[in-house]
C-alpha positions as a Markdown table, in Angstrom:
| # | Residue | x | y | z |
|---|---|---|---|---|
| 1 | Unk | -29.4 | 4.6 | 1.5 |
| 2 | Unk | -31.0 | 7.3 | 3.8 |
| 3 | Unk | -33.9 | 9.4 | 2.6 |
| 4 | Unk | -34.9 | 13.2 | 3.6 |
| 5 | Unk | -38.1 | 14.2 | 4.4 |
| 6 | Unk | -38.3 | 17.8 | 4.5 |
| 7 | Unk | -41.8 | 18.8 | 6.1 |
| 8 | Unk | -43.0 | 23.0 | 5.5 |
| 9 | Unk | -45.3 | 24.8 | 6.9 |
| 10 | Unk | -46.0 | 27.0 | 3.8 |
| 11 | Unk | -48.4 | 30.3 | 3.6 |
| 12 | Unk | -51.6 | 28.7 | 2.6 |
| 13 | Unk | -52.2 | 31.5 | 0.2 |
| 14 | Unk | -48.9 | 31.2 | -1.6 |
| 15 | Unk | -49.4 | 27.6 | -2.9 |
| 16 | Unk | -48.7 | 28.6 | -6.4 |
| 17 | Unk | -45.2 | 30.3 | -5.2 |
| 18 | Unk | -44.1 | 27.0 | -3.3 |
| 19 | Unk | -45.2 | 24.9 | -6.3 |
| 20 | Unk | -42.6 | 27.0 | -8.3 |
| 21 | Unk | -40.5 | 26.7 | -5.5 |
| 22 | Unk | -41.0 | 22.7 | -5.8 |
| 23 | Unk | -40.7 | 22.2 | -10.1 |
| 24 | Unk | -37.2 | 24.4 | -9.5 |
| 25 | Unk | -36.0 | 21.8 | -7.0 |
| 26 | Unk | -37.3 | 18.9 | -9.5 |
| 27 | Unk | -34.4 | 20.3 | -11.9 |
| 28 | Unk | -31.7 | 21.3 | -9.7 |
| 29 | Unk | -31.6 | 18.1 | -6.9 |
| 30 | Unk | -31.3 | 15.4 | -9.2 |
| 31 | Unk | -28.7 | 17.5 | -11.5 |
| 32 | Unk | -26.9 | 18.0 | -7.9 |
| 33 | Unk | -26.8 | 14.5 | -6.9 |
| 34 | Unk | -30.1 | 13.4 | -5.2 |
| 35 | Unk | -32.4 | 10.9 | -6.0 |
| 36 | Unk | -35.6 | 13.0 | -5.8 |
| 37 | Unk | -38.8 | 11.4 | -4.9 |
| 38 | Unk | -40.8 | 14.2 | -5.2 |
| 39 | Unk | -42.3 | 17.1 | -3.9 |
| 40 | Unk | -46.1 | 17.2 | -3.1 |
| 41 | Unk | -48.4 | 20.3 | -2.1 |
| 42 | Unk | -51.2 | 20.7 | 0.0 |
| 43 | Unk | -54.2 | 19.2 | -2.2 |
| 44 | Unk | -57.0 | 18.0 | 0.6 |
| 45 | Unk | -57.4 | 18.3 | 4.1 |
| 46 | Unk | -54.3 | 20.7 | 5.7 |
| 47 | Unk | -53.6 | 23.5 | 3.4 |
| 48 | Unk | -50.4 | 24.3 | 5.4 |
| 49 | Unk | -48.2 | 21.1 | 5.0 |
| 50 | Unk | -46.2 | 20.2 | 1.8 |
| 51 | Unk | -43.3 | 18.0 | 1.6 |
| 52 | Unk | -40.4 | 17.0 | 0.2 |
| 53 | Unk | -38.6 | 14.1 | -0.4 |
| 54 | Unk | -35.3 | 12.5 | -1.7 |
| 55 | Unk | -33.1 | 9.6 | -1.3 |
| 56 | Unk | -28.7 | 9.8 | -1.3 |
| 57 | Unk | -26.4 | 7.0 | 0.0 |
| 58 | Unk | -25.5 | 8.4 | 3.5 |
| 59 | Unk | -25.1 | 11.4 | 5.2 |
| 60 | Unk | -21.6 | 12.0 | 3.6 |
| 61 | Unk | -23.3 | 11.9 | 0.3 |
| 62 | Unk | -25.6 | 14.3 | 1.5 |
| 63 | Unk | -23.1 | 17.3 | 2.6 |
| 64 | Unk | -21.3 | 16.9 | -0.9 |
| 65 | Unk | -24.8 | 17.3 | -2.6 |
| 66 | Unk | -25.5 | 20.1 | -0.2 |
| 67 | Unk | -22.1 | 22.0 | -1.6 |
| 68 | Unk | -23.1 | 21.1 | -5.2 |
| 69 | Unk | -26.6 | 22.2 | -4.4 |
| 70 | Unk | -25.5 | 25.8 | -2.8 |
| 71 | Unk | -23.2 | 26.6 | -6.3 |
| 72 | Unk | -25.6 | 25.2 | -8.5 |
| 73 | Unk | -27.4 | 28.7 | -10.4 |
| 74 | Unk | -31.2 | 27.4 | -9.7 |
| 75 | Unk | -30.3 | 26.1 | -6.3 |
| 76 | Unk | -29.3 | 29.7 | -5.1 |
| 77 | Unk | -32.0 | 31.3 | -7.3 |
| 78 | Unk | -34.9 | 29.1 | -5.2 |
| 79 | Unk | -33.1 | 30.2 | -1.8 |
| 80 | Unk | -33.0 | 33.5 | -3.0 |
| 81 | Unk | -36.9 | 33.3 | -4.4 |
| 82 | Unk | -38.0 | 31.2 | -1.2 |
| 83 | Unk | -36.5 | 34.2 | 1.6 |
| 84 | Unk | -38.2 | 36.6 | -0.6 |
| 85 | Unk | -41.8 | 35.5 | -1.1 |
| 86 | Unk | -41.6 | 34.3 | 2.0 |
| 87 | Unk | -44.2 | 31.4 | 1.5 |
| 88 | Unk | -42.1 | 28.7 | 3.7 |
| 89 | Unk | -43.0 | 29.1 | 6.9 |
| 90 | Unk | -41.5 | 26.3 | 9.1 |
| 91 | Unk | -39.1 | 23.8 | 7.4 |
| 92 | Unk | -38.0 | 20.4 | 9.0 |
| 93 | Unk | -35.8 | 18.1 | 7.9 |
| 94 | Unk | -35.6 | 13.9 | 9.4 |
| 95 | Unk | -33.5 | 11.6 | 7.5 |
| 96 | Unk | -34.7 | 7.8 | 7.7 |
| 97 | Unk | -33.7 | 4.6 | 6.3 |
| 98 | Unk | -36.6 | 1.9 | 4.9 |
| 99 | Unk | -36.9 | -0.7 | 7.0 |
| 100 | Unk | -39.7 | -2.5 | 5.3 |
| 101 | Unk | -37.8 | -3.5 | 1.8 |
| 102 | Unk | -37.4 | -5.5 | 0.2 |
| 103 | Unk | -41.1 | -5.4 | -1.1 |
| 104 | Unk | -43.2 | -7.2 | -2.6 |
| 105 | Unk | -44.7 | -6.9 | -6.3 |
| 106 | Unk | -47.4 | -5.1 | -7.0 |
| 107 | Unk | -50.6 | -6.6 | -8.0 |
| 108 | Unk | -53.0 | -5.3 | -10.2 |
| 109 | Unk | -56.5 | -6.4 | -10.7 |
């Protein structure tokens, strides 16, 4: 299992366009193959960085959902609505596999 971890640099005063930008991806990646963690805006301190973050089973796994993901209607609508608004600054993608698992339960108290 790998996961991505896309890091933006978005337009601090387009928060609202990338949080679009973010629910879109929340139907389209997992329909495409990905195991979507989530993607999280800019709430306190930086008002610049979001993320974005999903798990697939290796980096083979990820090209196919990359295909999937480039024919998939919302998938090239967000591209299209991302290099239009023009809210994404910066994107960078690292791919990393957890190295701390297997975890512990939670407790609660």
């Amino acid at each position: 299992m790998i996961t991505c971890f896309i890091r933006y640099h978005i337009d601090p005063t387009k928060k609202a366009e990338f949080e679009r930008y973010a629910r879109n991806w929340g139907q389209a990646i997992p329909r495409c193959g990905a195991d979507l963690i989530g993607y999280f805006s800019p709430h306190e301190g930086s008002s610049t960085l979001a993320y974005g973050v999903y798990s697939l089973d290796s980096l083979a796994a990820y090209e196919a959902y990359r295909q999937r993901l480039s024919e998939d209607p919302l998938g090239r609508e967000n591209y299209e609505f991302a290099q239009r608004e023009k809210f994404l600054l910066r994107e960078d993608r690292t791919f990393l596999r957890l190295a701390s698992g297997p975890h512990a339960a939670v407790v609660r108290p």
